[in-house]
N, C-alpha and C positions, 0 to 999 in steps of 0.2 A: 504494500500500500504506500511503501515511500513514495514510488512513481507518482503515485496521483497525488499526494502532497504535494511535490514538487512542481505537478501539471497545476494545482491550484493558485499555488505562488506566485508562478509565471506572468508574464503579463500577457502571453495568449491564452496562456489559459482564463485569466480576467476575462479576455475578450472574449473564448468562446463559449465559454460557460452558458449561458442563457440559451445561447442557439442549442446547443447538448441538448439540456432539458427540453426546452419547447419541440423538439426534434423527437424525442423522445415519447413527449406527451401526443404529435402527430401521429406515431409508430399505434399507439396505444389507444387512439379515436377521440383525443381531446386536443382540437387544431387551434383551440384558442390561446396560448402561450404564442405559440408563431405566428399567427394572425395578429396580435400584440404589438412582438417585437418586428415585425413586419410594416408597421402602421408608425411606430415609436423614433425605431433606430435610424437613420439618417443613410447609415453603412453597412452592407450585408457583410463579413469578411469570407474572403475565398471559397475558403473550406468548404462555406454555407450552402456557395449557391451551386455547385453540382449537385447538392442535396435536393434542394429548392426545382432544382432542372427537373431532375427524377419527379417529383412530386408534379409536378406543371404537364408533366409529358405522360403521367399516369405510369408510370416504373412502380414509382413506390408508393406503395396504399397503405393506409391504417389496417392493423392486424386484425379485424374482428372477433376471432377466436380466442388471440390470448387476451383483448381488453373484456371480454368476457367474465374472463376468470380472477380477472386482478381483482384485490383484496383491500387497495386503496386505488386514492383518485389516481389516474396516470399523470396529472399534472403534480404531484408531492412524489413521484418514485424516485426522480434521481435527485430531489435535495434534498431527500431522508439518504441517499446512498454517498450523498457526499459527505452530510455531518459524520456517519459513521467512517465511512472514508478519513476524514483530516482525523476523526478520534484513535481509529488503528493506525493511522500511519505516523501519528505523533509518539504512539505507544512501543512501533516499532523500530524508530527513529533511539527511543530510549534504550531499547532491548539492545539494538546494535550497536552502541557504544556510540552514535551520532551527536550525541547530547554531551557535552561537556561542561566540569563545574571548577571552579578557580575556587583554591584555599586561600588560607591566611597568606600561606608565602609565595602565592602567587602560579604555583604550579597546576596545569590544567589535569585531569583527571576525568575519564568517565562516570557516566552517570550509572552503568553499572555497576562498577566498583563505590561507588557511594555509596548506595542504594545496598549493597552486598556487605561493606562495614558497617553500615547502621542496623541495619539487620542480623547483623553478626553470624553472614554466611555466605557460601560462595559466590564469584561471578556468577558462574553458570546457573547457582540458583536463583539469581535475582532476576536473569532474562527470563528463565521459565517462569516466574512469575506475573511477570510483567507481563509474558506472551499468553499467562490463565487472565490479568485481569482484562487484556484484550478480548479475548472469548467471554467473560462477564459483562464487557460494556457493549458487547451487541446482542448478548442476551436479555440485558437491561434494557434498553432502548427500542430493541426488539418489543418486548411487554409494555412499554411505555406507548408505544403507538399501535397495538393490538395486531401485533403481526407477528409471525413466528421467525424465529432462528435464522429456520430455511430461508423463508422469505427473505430477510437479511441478508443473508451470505450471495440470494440468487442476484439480489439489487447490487452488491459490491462485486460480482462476477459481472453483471452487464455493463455496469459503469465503466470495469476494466475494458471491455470488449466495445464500448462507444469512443473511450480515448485512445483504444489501439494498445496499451499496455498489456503484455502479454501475461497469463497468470503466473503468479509465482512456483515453480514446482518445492 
């Protein structure tokens, strides 16, 4: 999930962010996000408008089958899948030792070695930790928005597969 931290940061990723979603919410039979940013934004960027082409030319249609079966609105899938997104990938930003913390004397240190002497216990066990309370905070969040787990995991696998970031194995 670093990746798509990373893609959030970015400043195309700023830019393309809304199109993702409302793109998204298209795929899913709710064309008013795009119809929106359509109406709003002044600049479609690149990306957008071979999408946009396909849509215009009838290529690409709303799924009716899977917005069927979706469990929330398709305009809130991918910014429920992004908060969980920046939430795991900040968590795993930790795990990896990306996060660095400065002592008294100045010396940089990982946050896992922090995290592991305050705890008063290995690196290794402090990532495993960290990588259980990643699996709690989309368990959590998950039950906070009346979806399941699954549902979660499948929203932060298509996120990946709309930015092109390939899954982690």
């Amino acid at each position: 999930m670093m990746e798509v931290l990373q893609f959030f940061e970015s400043d195309r990723g700023q830019a393309l962010w809304p199109w993702i979603a409302a793109l998204d919410a298209f795929d899913y039979c709710d064309p008013r996000p795009l119809a929106t940013l359509l109406r709003d934004r002044p600049v479609v960027p690149g990306e957008v408008k071979l999408a946009l082409a396909d849509i215009v030319e009838g290529r690409r249609k709303p799924n009716k089958r899977a917005a069927a079966k979706l469990k929330l609105e398709a305009a809130e899938r991918m910014k429920i899948a992004r908060e969980l997104a920046i939430s795991v990938g900040q968590l795993g930003m930790v795990a990896k030792g990306r996060f660095l913390f400065v002592d008294e004397q100045g010396e940089s240190r990982k946050a896992t070695d922090v995290i592991g002497d305050l705890g008063r216990c290995e690196t290794i066990d402090a990532k495993r930790a960290i990588e259980r309370l990643s699996r709690e905070v989309v368990a959590q969040e998950s039950a906070r928005r009346g979806i399941s787990a699954e549902t979660a995991e499948n929203l932060l696998r298509d996120l990946r597969a709309k930015l092109g970031i390939p899954l982690a194995v």
